[in-house]
C-alpha positions in Angstrom: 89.2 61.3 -27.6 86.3 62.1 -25.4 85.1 65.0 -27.4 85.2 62.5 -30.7 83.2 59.8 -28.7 80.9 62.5 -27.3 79.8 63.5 -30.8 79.5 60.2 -32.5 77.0 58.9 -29.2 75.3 62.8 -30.2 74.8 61.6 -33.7 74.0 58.1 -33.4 71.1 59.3 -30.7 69.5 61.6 -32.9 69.7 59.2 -35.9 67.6 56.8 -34.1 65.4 59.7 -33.0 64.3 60.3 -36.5 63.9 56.4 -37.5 61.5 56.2 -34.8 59.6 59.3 -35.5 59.9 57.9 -39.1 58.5 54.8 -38.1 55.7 56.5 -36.6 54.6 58.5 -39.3 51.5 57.8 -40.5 51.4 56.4 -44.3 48.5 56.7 -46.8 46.5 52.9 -48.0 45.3 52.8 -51.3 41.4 52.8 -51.2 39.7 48.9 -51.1 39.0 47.8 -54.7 34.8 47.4 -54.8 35.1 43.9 -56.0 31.5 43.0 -58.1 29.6 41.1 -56.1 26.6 37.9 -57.1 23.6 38.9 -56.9 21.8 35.6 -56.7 18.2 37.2 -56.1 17.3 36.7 -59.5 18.8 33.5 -60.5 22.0 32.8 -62.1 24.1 34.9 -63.6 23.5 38.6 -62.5 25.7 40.9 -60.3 25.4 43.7 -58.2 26.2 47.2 -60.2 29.1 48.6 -58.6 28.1 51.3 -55.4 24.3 50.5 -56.0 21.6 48.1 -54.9 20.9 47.3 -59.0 21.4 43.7 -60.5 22.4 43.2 -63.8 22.5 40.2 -66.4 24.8 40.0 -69.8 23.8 37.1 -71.8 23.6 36.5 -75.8 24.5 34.0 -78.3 26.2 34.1 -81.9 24.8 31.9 -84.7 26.8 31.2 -87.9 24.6 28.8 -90.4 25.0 27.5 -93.9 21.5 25.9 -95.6 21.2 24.8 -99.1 17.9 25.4 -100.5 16.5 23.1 -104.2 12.9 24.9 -105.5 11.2 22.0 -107.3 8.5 24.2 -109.5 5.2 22.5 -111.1 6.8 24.2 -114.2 10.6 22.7 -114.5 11.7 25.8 -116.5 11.7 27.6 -112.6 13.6 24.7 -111.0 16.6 26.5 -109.1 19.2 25.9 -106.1 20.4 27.9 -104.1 23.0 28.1 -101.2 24.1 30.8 -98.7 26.0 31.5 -94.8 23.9 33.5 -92.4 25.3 35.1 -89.1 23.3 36.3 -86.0 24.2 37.8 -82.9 22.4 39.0 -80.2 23.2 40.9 -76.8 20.9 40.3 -74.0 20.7 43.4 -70.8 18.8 42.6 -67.8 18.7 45.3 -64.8 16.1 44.6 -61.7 16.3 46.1 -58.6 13.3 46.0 -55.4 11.4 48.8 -54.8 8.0 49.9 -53.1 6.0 48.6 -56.2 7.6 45.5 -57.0 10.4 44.6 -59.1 11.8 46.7 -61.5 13.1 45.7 -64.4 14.6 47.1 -67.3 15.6 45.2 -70.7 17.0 45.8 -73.8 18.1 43.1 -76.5 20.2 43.8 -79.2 20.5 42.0 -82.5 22.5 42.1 -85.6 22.6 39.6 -88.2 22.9 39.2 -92.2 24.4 37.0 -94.7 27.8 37.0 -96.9 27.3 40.4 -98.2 29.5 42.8 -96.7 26.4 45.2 -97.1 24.5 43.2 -94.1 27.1 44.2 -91.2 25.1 47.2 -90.7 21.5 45.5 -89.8 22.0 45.8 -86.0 19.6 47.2 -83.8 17.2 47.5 -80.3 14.7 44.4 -81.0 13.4 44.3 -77.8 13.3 47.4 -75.3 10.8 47.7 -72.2 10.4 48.2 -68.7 8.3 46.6 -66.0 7.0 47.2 -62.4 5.4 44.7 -60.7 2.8 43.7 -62.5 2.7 46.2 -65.1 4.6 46.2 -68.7 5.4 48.9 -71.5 7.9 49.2 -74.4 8.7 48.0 -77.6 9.0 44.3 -77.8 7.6 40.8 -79.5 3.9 40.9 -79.8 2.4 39.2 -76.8 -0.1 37.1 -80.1 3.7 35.5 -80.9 3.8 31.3 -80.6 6.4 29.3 -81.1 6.9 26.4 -83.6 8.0 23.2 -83.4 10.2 22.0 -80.1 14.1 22.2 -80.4 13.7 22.7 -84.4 15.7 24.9 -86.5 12.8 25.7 -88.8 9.9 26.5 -86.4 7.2 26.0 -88.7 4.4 28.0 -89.9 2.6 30.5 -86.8 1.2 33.2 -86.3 2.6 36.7 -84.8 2.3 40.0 -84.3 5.6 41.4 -85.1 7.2 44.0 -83.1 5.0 46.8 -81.5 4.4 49.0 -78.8 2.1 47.9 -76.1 1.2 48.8 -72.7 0.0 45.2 -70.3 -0.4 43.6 -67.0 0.1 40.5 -66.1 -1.1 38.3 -63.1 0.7 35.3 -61.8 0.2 32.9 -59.1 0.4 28.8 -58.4 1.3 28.4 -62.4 -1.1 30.5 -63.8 -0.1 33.5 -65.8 -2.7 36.3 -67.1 -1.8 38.9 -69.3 -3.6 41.8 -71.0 -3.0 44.7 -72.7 -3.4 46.8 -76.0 -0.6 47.2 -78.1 0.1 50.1 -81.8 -0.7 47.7 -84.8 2.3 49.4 -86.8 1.3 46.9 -90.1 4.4 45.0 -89.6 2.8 42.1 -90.9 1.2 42.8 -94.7 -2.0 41.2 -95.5 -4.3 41.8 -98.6 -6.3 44.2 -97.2 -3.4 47.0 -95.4 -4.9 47.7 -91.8 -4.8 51.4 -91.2 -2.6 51.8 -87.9 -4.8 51.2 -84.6 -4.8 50.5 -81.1 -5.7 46.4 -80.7 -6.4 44.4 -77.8 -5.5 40.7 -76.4 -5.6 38.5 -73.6 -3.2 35.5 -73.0 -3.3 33.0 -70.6 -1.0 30.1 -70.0 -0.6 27.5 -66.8 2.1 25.1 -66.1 2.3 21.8 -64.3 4.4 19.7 -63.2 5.1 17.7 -66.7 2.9 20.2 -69.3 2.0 23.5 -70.3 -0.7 24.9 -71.9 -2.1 28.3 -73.3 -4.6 30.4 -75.3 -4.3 33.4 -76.6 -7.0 36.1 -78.4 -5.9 39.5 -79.9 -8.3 41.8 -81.8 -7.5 43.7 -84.4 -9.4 47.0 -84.7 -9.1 48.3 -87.9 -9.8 45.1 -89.4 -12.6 44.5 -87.1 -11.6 41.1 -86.7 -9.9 38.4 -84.5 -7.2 35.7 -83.9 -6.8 33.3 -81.8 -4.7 30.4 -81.5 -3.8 27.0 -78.1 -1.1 25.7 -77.7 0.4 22.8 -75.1 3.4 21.0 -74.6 3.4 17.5 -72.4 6.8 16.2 -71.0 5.2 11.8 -70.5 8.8 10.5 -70.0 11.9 11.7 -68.9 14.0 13.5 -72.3 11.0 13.4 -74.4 9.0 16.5 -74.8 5.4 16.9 -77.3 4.4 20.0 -78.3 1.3 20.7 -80.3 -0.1 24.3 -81.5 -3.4 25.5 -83.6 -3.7 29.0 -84.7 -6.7 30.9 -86.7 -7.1 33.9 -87.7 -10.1 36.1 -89.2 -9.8 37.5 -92.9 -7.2 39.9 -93.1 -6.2 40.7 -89.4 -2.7 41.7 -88.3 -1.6 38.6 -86.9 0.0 36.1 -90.2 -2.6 36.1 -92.4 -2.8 37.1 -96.0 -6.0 37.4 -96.9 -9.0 35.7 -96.0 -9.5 33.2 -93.2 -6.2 31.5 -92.3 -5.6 28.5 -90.0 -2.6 26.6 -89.3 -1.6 24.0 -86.8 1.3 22.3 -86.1 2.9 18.8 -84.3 6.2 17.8 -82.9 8.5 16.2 -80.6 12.0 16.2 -79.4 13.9 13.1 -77.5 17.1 13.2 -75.7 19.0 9.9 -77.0 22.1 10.9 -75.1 22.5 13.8 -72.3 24.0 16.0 -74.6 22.2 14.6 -77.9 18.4 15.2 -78.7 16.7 14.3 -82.1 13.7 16.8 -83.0 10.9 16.3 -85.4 7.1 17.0 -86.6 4.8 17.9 -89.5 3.0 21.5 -90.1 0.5 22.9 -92.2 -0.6 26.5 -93.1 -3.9 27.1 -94.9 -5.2 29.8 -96.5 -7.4 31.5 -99.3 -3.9 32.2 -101.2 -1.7 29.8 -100.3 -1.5 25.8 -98.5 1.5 24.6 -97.2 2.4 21.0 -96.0 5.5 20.6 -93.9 7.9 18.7 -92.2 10.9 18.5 -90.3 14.0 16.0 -89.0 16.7 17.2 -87.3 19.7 16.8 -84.8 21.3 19.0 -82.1 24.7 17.8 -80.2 25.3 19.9 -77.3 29.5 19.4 -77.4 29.8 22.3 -74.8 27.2 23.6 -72.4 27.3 26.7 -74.4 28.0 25.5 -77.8 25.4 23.3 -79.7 25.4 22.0 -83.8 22.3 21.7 -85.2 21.4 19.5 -88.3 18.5 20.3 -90.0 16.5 18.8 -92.9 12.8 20.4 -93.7 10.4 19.6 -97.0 7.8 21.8 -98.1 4.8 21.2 -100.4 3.3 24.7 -101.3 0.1 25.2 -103.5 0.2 28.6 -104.0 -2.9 30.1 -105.7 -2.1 31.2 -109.3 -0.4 27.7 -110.6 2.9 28.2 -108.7 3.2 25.5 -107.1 6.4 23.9 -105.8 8.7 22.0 -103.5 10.7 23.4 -101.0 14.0 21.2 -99.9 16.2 22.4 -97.2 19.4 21.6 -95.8 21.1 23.6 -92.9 24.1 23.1 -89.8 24.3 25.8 -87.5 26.7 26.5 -84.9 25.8 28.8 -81.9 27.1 29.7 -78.7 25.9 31.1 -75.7 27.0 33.2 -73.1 
């Protein structure tokens, strides 16, 4: 009996042994996960790359739109109609990081968009792609000659551009002024009567903001052509909701920059009003004037923000067009578009 009790106290001992070595052995922890973290140097939105000092924005919006479009010719034997769905999508990417020099950022935006043929899905593409540091600009992106239309409208109106080019710049910025200037590749994106061989152009733009306006000018100068355009523009915020934006464009003969042949001026008028916080009503008349073709223009329309990130837009726009050559006509439109934004 003392043997058997002997053993069992032997075995029970070096059973608890073990546990506590057991107990003491050291296990292995799963490494921390490297949660993404805000970077809110930038402004809202961006996030620190994973394992580096880099911030990075995602943003973009998708557009589906149906217009209606009745051509009301001089000649009634050309009267047509027409009606058609349009989708657009776009991918915004925005990397900055500090460094010695400044600021450097990196952008690309993508864009894809077509209409109901199944052949359009492929027309997606880099629109935009540059890089900057500090001060100082190059890459492939909107010419810097671009203005906008009319405030909040569907149908911007009739302006001058520059298309797409590649362009080298600097730009200076203090107390609400911005300077930039630069030469960009005229690549003839923009057809005129007489075709500009390719050439390296120059411009200048300069734009300052208040407290309740803005306002700009802007002079780019195409060499080949050996001519100029120039164009102002300001926008004036009187009351609280209600925002007035006019624009005036010229350009000389048959210069890059929206022309098509001969001198060409256009200006432009508008407003938008915010009836209800998430309601605004925009409108304003446009004209484009040139050796080939005069357009008078206006426009009505609607947008209802029902989400933050999802607006509907009504939009009604009229056309009279005296086109040189006895062509002339009406242009009615009718579109709703639905976009959100991310």
């Amino acid at each position: 009996m003392k043997l058997k009790t002997l053993l069992l106290g032997s075995a029970a001992a070096l059973i608890a042994v073990s546990g506590a070595r057991a107990a003491d052995a050291v296990v292995a922890e799963p490494e921390p996960v490297d949660y993404v973290k805000v970077c809110d140097m930038y402004g809202a939105g961006f996030f620190y790359i994973p394992g580096t000092e880099r911030c990075l924005k995602i943003s973009g919006e998708i557009r589906v739109q149906y217009e209606y479009q009745d051509f009301d010719y001089d000649l009634a034997a050309n009267d047509r109609t027409e009606g058609d769905g349009y989708w657009h999508a776009r991918v915004n990417l925005d990397a900055r990081e500090e460094t010695d020099w400044g600021t450097l950022r990196t952008y690309i935006r993508l864009e894809g968009d077509g209409d109901n043929d199944d052949d359009a899905r492929d027309n997606w593409g880099a629109l935009d792609a540059y890089i900057e540091l500090g001060g100082l600009s190059t890459g492939y992106r909107t010419s810097r000659h671009e203005l906008t239309g009319l405030p909040g409208a569907m149908h911007d109106g009739r302006y001058f551009g520059g298309g797409r080019v590649m362009y080298f710049d600097y730009t200076y910025a203090a107390n609400g002024l911005s300077v930039v200037g630069g030469i960009s590749l005229d690549n003839g994106a923009i057809p005129t009567l007489t075709v500009s061989d390719e050439s390296v152009d120059g411009y200048i733009r300069a734009d300052y903001s208040g407290s309740m306006f803005n306002i700009g000018a802007v002079y780019s100068h195409d060499t080949s052509a050996e001519e100029g355009a120039w164009g102002v523009y300001g926008n004036v915020a009187p009351l609280d909701g209600l925002l007035i934006q006019a624009y005036f464009n010229s350009q000389e003969d048959s210069t890059q920059y929206g022309g098509a042949g001969g001198d060409t001026q256009a200006w432009g008028v508008g407003a938008s009003y915010k009836v209800m916080d998430n309601v605004q009503i925009v409108g304003g008349f446009y004209n484009w004037d040139s050796e080939l073709l005069e357009v008078d223009g206006y426009t009505l329309g609607v947008n209802w923000n029902v989400e933050p990130n999802l607006v509907v837009r009504v939009d009604y726009n009229h056309e009279e067009q005296d086109i040189v050559g006895g062509l002339d006509r009406d242009v009615t439109d009718y579109r709703i578009r639905i976009q959100s934004n991310f």
